[in-house]
MIDOSE-1310 file (N, C-alpha, C; in nm, 2 decimals, decimal comma, always signed):
residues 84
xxxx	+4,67/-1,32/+2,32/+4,63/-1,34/+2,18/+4,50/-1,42/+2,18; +4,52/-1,52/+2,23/+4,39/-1,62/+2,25/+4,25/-1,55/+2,30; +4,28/-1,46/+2,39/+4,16/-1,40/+2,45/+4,10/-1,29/+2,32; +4,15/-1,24/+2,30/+4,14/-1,17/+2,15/+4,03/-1,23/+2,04
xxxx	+4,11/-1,34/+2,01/+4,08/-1,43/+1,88/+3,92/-1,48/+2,00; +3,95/-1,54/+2,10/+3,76/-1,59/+2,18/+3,65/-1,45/+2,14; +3,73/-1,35/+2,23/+3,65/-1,19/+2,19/+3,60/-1,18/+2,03; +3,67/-1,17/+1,94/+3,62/-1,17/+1,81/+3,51/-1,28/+1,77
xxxx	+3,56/-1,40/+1,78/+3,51/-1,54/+1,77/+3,35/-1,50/+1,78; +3,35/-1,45/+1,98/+3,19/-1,42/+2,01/+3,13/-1,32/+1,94; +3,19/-1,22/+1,90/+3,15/-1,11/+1,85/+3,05/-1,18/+1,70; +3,13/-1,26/+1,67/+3,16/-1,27/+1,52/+2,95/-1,40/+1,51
xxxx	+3,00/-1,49/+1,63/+2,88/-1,56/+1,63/+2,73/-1,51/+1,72; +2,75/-1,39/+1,77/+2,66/-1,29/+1,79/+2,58/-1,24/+1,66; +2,69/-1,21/+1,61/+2,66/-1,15/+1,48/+2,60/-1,22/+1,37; +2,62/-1,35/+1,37/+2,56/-1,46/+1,27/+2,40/-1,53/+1,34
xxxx	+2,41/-1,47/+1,49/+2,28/-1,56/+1,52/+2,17/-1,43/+1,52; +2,21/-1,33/+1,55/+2,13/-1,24/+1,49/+2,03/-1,22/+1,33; +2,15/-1,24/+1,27/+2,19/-1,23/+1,13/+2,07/-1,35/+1,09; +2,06/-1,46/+1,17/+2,01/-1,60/+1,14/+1,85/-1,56/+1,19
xxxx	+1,84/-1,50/+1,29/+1,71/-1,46/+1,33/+1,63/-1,34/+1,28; +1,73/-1,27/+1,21/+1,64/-1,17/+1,10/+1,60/-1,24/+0,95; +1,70/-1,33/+0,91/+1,65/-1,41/+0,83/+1,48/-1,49/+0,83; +1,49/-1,55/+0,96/+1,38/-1,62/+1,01/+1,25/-1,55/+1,02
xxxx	+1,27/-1,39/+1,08/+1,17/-1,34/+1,08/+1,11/-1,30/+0,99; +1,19/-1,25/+0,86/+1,16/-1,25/+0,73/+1,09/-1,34/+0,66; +1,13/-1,44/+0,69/+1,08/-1,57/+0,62/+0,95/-1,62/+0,66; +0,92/-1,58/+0,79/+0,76/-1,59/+0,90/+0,68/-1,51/+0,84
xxxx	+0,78/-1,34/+0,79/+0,65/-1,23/+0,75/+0,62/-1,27/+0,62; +0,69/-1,29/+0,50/+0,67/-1,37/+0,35/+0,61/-1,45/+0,36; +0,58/-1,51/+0,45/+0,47/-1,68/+0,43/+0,37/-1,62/+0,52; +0,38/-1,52/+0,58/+0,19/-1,47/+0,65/+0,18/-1,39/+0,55
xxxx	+0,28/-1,30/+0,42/+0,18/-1,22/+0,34/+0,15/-1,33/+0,23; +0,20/-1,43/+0,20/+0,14/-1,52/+0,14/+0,02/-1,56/+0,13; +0,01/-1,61/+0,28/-0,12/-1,68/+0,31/-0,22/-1,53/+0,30; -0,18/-1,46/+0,32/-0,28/-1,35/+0,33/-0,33/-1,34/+0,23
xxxx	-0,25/-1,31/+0,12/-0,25/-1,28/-0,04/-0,40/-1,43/-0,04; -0,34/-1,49/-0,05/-0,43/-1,63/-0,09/-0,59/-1,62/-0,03; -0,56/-1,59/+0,11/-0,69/-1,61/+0,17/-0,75/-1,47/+0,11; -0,73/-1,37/+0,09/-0,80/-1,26/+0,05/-0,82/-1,26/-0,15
xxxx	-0,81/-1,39/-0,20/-0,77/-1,42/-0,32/-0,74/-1,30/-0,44; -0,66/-1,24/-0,42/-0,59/-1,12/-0,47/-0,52/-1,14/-0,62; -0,50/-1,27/-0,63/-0,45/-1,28/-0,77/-0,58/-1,30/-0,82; -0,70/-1,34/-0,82/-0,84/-1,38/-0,91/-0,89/-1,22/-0,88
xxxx	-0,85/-1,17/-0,81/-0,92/-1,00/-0,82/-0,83/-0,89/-0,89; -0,76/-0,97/-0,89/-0,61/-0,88/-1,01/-0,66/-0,89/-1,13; -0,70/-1,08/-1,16/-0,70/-1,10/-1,29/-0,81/-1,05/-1,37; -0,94/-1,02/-1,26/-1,08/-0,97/-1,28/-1,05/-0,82/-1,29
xxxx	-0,95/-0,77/-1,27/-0,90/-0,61/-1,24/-1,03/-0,56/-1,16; -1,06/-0,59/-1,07/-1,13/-0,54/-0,96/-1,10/-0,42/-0,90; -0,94/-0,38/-0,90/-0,89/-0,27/-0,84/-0,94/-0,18/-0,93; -0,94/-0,22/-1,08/-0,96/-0,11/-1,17/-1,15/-0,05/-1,17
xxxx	-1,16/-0,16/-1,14/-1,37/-0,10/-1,10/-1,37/-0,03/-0,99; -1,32/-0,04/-0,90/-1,31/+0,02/-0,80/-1,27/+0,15/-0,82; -1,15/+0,17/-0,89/-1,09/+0,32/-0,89/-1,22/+0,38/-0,98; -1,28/+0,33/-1,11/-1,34/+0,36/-1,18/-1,46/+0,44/-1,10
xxxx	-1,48/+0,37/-1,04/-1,65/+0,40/-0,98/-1,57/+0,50/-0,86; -1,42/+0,56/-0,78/-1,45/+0,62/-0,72/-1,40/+0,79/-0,81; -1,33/+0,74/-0,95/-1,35/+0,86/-1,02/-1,45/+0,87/-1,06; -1,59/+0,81/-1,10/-1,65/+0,85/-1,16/-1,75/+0,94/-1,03
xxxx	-1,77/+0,91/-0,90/-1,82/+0,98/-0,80/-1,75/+1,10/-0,81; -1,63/+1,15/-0,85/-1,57/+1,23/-0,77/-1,58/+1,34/-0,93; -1,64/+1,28/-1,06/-1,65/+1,34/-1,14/-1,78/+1,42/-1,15; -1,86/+1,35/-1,09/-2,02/+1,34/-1,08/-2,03/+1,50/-0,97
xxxx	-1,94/+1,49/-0,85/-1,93/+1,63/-0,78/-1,96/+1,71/-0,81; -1,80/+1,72/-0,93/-1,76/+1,80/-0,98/-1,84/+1,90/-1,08; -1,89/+1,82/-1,13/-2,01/+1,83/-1,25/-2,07/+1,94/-1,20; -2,17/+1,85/-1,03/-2,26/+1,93/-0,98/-2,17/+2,07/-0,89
xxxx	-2,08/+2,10/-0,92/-2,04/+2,23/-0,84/-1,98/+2,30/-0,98; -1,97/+2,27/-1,08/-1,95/+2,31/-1,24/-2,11/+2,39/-1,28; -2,19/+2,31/-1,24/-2,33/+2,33/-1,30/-2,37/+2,45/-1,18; -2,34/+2,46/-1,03/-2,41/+2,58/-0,94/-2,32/+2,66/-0,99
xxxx	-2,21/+2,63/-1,04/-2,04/+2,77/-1,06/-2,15/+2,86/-1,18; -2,22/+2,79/-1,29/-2,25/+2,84/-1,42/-2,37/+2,92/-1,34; -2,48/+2,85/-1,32/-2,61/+2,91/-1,28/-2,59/+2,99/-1,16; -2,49/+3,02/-1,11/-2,47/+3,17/-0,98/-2,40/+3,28/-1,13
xxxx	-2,34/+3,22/-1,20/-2,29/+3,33/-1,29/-2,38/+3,37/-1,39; -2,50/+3,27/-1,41/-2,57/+3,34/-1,52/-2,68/+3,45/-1,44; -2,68/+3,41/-1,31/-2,74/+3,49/-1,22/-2,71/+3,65/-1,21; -2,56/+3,64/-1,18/-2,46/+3,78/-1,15/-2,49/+3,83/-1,29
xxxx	-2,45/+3,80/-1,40/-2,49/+3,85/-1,56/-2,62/+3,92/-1,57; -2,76/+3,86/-1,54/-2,89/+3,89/-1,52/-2,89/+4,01/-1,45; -2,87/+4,01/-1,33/-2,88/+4,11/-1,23/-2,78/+4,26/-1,26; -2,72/+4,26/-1,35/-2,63/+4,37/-1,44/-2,70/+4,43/-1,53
């Protein structure tokens, strides 16, 4: 019975030091995305909405394309029309 209850016992503080070292590692990766967050000052580029100029300017490129392959789509069809 004793040997049992040791068996469990180890199992049990295996399982807690594990348990304790996943904690820890978590706690190491939260305070490097912290400092990261800070050093790359992410909340003053939040508050500037920077992400939002960013997106803006890569829709407005991707509108600008569009435009120009809207504008050869029309002028090859006014072409095809002509040639009829």
């Amino acid at each position: 019975m004793s040997r049992q209850t040791t068996t469990l016992a180890s199992r049990r503080l295996k399982s807690a030091r594990e348990q304790v070292a996943d904690l820890r590692r978590e706690e190491e990766e939260r305070e490097q995305a912290e400092r990261w967050l800070e050093r790359e000052r992410w909340g003053e580029r939040l508050e500037r909405r920077e992400c939002a100029a960013v997106c803006g300017d890569v829709v407005g490129g991707f509108e600008k394309v569009c435009e120009g392959w809207r504008e050869r789509l029309l002028a090859q069809d006014d072409g095809i029309g002509v040639a009829m």
